[in-house]
C-alpha positions in Angstrom: 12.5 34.9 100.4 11.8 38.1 97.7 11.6 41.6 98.3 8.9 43.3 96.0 8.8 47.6 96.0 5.3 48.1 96.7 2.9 51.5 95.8 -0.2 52.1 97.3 -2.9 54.7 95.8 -1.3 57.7 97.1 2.3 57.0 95.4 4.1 55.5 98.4 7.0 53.4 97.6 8.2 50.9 100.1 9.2 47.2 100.2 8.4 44.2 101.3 9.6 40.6 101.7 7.7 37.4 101.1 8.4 33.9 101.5 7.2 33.7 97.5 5.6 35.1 94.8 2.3 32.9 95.7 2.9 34.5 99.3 2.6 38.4 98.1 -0.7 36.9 95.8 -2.3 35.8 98.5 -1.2 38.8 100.7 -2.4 40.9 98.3 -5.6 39.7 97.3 -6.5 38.9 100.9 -5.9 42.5 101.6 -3.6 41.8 104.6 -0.3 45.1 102.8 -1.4 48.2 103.7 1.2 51.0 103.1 3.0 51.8 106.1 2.9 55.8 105.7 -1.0 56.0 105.4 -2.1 52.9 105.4 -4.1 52.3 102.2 -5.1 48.7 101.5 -4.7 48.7 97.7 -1.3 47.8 96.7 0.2 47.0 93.5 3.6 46.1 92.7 5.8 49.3 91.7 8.4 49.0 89.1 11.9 47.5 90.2 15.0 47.4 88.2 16.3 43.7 88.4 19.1 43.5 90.6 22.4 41.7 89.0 25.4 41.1 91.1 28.7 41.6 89.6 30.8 38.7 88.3 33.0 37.1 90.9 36.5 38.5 90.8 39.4 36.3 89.7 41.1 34.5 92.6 44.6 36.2 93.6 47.1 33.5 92.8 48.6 31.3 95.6 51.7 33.0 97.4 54.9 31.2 96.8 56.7 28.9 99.0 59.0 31.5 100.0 56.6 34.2 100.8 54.5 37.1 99.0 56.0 40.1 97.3 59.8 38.8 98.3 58.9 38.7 102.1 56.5 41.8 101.8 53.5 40.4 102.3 51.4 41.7 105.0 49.8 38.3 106.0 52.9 36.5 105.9 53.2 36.0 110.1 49.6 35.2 110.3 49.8 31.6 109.4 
């Protein structure tokens, strides 16, 4: 699935999801988008800024065999 932002004539912005690029192609073309806020059939894609997730924090290091934080640990009676 993709989610493309979407602008009709009249400057409405709104998404909408496809199963592929081919999908929002053959949506388009086959004028089946209409905008939902007035319902104009010519649609173009509308500029998007790429969305990047944020690098996957380093793992907190295993808790000792004795316990976290010298017994402080607030998970320490859950296992």
């Amino acid at each position: 699935m993709i989610v493309f932002s979407l602008k009709c004539t009249n400057d409405h912005v709104f998404d909408e999801w496809f199963s592929n690029g081919a999908d929002y192609e053959a949506k388009a073309g086959g004028g089946d988008l209409r905008c939902p806020e007035c319902g104009d059939a010519k649609i173009t894609k509308a500029i998007m800024a790429p969305r990047i997730g944020k690098a996957a924090a380093e793992p907190a290091p295993p808790c000792a065999a004795s316990g976290c934080g010298g017994g402080a640990c607030a998970f320490a009676n859950d296992f």
